[in-house]
N, C-alpha and C positions, 0 to 999 in steps of 0.2 A: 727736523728740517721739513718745510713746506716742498710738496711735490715741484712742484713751478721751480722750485731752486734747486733740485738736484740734477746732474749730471744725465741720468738716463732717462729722465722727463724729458730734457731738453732736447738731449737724442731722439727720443722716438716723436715728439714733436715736430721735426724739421722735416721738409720735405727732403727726398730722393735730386742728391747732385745738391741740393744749397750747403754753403761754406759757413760753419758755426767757429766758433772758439772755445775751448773749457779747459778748464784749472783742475789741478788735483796732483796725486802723489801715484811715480809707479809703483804700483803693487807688484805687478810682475811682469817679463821680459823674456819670450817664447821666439829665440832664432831660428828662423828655417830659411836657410842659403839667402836667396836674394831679399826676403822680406823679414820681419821683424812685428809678431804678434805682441802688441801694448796693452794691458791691462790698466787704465786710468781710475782712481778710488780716489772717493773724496766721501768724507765721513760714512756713511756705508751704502753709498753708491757708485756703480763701475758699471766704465763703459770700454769696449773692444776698441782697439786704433791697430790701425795697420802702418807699418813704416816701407816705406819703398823706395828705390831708387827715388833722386831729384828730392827729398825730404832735406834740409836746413838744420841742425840744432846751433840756435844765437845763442853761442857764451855770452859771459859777463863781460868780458872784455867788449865785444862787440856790440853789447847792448850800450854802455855806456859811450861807444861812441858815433850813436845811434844808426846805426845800420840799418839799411832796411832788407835785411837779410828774413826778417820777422816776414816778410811778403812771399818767399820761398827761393829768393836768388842761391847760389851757389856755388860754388866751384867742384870740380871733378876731381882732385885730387884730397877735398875735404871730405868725400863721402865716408871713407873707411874710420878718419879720426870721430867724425858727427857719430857713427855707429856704439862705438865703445867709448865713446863719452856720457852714453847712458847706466843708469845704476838705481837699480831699486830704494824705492824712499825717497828720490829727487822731487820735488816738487816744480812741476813746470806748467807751462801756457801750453794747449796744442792748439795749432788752428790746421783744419780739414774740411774735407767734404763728405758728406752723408752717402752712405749706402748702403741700401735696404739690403739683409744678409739674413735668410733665416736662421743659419749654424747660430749668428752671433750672439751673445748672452741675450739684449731685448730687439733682438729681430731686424737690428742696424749695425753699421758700425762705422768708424773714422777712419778716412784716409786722410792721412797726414801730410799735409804739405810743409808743414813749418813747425818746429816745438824750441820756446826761449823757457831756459833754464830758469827758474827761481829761487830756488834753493839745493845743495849739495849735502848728502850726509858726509859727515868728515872721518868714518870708517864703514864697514860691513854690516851686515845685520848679524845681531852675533845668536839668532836662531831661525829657521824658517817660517816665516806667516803667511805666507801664500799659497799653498798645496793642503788644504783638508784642515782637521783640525792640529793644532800647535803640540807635536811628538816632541813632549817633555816632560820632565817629573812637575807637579801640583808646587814644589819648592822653586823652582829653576824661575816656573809661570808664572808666581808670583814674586820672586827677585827682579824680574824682567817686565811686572806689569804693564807698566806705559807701554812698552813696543808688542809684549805678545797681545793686548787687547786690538792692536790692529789687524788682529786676525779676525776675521767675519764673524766665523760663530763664536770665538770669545766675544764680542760685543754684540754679538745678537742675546747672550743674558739678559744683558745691563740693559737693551732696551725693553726685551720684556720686565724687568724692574722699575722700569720708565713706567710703563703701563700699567702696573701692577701700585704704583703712585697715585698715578693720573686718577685712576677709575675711583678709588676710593677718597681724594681729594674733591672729584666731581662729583659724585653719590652726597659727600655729605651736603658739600654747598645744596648741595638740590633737598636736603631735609633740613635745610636751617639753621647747618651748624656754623661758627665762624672762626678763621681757623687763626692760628698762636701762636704766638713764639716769646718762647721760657726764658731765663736761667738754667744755662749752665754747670754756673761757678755759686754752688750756695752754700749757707751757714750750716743746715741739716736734713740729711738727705730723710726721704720717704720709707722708707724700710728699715733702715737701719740695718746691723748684724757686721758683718768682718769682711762683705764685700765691697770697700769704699777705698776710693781714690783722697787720702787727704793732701791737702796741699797750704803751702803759706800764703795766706793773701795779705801782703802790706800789714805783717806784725799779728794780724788774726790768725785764725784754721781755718780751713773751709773743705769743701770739697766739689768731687766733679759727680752731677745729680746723677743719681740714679735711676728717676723717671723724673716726668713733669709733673707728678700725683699732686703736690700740693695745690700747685699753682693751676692745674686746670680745674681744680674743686671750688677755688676759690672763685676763678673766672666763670663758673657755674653761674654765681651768683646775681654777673653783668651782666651773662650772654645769651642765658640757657644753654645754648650747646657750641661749645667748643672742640678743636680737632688741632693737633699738632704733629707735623712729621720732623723727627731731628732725633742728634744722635743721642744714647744712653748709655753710659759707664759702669760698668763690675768690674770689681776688683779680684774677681775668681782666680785661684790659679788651676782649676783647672788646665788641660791642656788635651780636650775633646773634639771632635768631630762635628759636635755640637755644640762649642761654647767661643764667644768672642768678649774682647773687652772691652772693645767699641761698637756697637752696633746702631738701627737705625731701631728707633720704634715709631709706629703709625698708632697714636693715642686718639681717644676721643673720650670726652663725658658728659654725658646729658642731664638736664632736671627734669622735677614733678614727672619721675615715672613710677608705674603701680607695683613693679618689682625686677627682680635683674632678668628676669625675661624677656623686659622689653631691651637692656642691652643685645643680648641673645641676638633677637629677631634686627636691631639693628644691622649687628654683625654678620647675620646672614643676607640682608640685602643691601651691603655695601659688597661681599664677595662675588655674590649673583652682577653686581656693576662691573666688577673690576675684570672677572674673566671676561665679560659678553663685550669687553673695550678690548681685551687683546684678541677675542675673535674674530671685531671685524675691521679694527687699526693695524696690528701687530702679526699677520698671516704668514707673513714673511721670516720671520724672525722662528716662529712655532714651526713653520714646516721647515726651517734649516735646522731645527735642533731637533725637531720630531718630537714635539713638545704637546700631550694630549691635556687638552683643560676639562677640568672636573665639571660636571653637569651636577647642579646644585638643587634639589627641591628642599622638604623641610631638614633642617641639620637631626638625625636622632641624639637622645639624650640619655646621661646614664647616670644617675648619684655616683657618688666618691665610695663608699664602700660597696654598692652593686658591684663598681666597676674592678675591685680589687677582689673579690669573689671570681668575677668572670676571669679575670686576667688568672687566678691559682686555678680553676678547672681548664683553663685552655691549654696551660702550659703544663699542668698536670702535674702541681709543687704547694707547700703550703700557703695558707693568705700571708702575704706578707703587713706586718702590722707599722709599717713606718705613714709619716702623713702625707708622704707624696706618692707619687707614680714614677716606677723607675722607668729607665730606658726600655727594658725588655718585656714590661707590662702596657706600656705605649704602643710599642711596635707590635704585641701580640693583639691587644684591642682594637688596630689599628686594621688589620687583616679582616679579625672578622666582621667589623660592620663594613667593612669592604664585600666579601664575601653573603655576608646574611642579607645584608641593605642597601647594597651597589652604593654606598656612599663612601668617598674619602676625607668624611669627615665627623665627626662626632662630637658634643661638648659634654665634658664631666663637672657635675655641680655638686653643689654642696661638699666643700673641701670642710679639711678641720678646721679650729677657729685656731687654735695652737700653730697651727702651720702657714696661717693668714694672716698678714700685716696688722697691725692695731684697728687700722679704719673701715676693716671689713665690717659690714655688718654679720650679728649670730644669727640665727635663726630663731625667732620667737618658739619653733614650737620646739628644738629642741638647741639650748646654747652653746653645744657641744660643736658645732658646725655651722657654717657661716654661709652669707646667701649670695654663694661666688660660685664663679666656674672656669674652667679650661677650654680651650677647643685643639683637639689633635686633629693634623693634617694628615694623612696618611702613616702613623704612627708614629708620628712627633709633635708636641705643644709646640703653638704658632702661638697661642694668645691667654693673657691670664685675664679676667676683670670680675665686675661683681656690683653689684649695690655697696654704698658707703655706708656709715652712722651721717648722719645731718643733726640728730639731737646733744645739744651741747653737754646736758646730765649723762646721756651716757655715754658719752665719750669721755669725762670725766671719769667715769667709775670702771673705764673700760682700761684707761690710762694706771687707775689708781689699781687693778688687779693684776697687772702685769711689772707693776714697780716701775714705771714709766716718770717722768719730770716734768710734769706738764708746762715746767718755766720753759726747758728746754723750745717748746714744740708753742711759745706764746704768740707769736705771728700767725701759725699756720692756724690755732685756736680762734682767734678773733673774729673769723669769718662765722664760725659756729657758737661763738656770744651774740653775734651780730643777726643770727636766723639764715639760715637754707633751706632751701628747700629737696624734697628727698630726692637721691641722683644717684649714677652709678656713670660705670665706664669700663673700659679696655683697654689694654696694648696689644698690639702684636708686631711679630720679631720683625721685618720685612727680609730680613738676608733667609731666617729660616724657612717663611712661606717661601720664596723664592728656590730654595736650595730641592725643596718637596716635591715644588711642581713643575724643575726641571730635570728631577729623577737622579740629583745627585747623592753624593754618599756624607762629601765633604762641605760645611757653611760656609767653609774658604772661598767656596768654588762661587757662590753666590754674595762676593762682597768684593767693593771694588780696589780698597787698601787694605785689608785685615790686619788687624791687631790684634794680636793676640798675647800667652804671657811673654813667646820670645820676640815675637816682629814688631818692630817699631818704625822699619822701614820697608818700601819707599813710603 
């Protein structure tokens, strides 16, 4: 919402003594004998009203038969019913006059001559959102989402995830990229493996994507650089701290670049955008959660097996020889280039090629390994990507050594009979970046419906 439109603009805008009007919901409702402290919020702006003797509330009743009660007329025997006809969550009109208040939240506040009901909730709140953060279990907060996100710093997240959009949506435009929207619901997903959603489309199989890989490879082709933000499906069951089945991913993929390094360095100056947007748009939001942003210079770098080295002498246990990074080798990584490098962030490259999608490229100098990488955020993977194969021969033979069906895969092929040019790319999670750099535990906490293997609802 544009300043100019919210509530506390308009308040602090108005002179001392002029008569304003403003809409919103009460958040809260602070009796003290003769007067009555109003708490006015409208999407997350609040402003102070004060109720006083000689203050109106126009029911419904009276509104409809137009009363101009809405001016501040009233009777003396209505003051007591006007009082306790108020209720948190009503949505009403107030009309007052401005006075400048230092106590008050922005240095004014309403006194209320008149407030017409607009809407009633039709019971209680059935948990507190107006006193600090929302004292409930992470299960309850999110049975309850719609109503506990009207709690300030529950939705002061969601807007740093606003932000945390914006910046990297406005970074790319500004290098060129143009941004996409996929498929969904397709024939065959990009990775393959036992994580997939299948479903019946009209007599076919299909499923629900797993990323947009194909199709932004392909749009390589039209656009040079393409960007899509929308949601991606696993089928994990899982049931971690770290895992969702719906989540959001922030993709991009570029051509004619010299190798995934220059992803890399994308990725570091779309991060460098997106915090320096919520430094100096989102201030509000950072200092009610006390939310410190990372100060980014070059990201360091570590190979896949440097990095599984470092991670058995840290933790001081053997190399562990699988093709990923576990949790605990993350998190210990994650520490010390914190520690050694004041950075909270690192990217691991050079993964296996065994453990990389078919479309990875290997690495010419040794094929063992592929010319990808990670980026850990404070000791959790936010982002996987890499350079592709673009050459049709070997992607054939790349096909043909894994026992692959190239029929299967003859659409996605076609672009690479047709010539590419050499390109790479990225995803990252947004609920995980999210979840890192508001110092949470849980990726629940950082998503605003989660789905997971048991929630399907709200």
């Amino acid at each position: 919402m544009k300043k100019e439109m919210e509530m506390a603009w308009i308040l602090c805008q108005a002179e001392d003594g002029q008569e304003i009007s403003l809409r919103g919901s009460i958040h809260a409702l602070r009796p003290m004998g003769e007067i009555t402290f109003l708490i006015l919020r409208r999407g997350q702006s609040f402003v102070q009203c004060v109720w006083e003797e000689g203050c109106k509330v126009l029911t419904e009743e009276e509104q409809e038969d137009g009363a101009d009660a809405a001016k501040g007329r009233r009777t003396t025997e209505g003051q007591t019913k006007d009082q306790k006809a108020l209720r948190e969550e009503m949505a009403v009109e107030i009309t007052g006059i401005v006075r400048k208040e230092p106590r008050a939240i922005h240095g004014a506040e309403l006194r209320v001559s008149a407030l017409r009901i607009l809407s009633r909730p039709a019971e209680p709140m059935p948990l507190c959102i107006n006193k600090g953060r929302v004292k409930a279990s992470l299960e309850t907060r999110l049975n309850l989402r719609s109503v506990t996100l009207r709690n300030p710093l529950e939705a002061a997240r969601f807007r740093i995830q606003e932000g945390l959009v914006r910046g990297f949506r406005d970074y790319l435009h500004g290098q060129g990229f143009t941004e996409v929207h996929t498929p969904k619901l397709i024939a065959k997903g990009a990775e393959g493996g036992a994580n997939i959603f299948h479903l019946q489309y009209f007599g076919q199989q299909a499923e629900l994507a797993q990323s947009p890989q194909f199709y932004k490879q392909a749009l390589v082709g039209v656009y040079d650089r393409v960007f899509e933000v929308g949601p991606v499906f696993r089928a994990e069951k899982h049931n971690t701290v770290r895992h969702l089945n719906e989540y959001v991913s922030m993709d991009l993929e570029m051509g004619y670049i010299d190798g995934f390094e220059d992803v890399m360095e994308m990725e570091t100056g779309a991060l460098k955008a997106m915090f320096r947007l919520l430094e100096e748009e989102y201030d509000r939001e950072l200092s009610a959660l006390g939310v410190e942003v990372p100060q980014i210079g070059r990201i360091p770098r570590i190979r896949f097996d440097e990095a599984k080295e470092l991670a058995a002498q840290l933790s001081g246990r053997p190399v562990s020889r699988t093709g990923d990074l576990g949790p605990e080798e993350e998190a210990v990584l994650g520490r010390y280039f914190r520690e050694q490098m004041g950075s909270d962030f690192v990217f691991v490259t050079h993964y296996p090629s065994r453990k990389r999608p078919f479309y990875a490229m290997d690495d010419p100098k040794d094929p063992r390994v592929t010319l990808s990488f990670d980026l850990l955020f404070r000791g959790l993977e936010v982002t996987t990507g890499g350079q592709r194969i673009h050459d049709y021969g070997r992607m054939m033979q790349k096909l043909e050594d894994r026992g692959m069906d190239p029929e299967e895969l003859s659409s996605y092929l076609m672009i690479f009979r047709c010539g590419m040019p050499p390109h790479g790319g990225l995803g990252i999670g947004l609920e995980r970046l999210t979840m890192k750099l508001l110092g949470e535990d849980n990726v629940r906490e950082a998503s605003l419906y989660p789905r997971d293997v048991k929630r399907l609802t709200p």
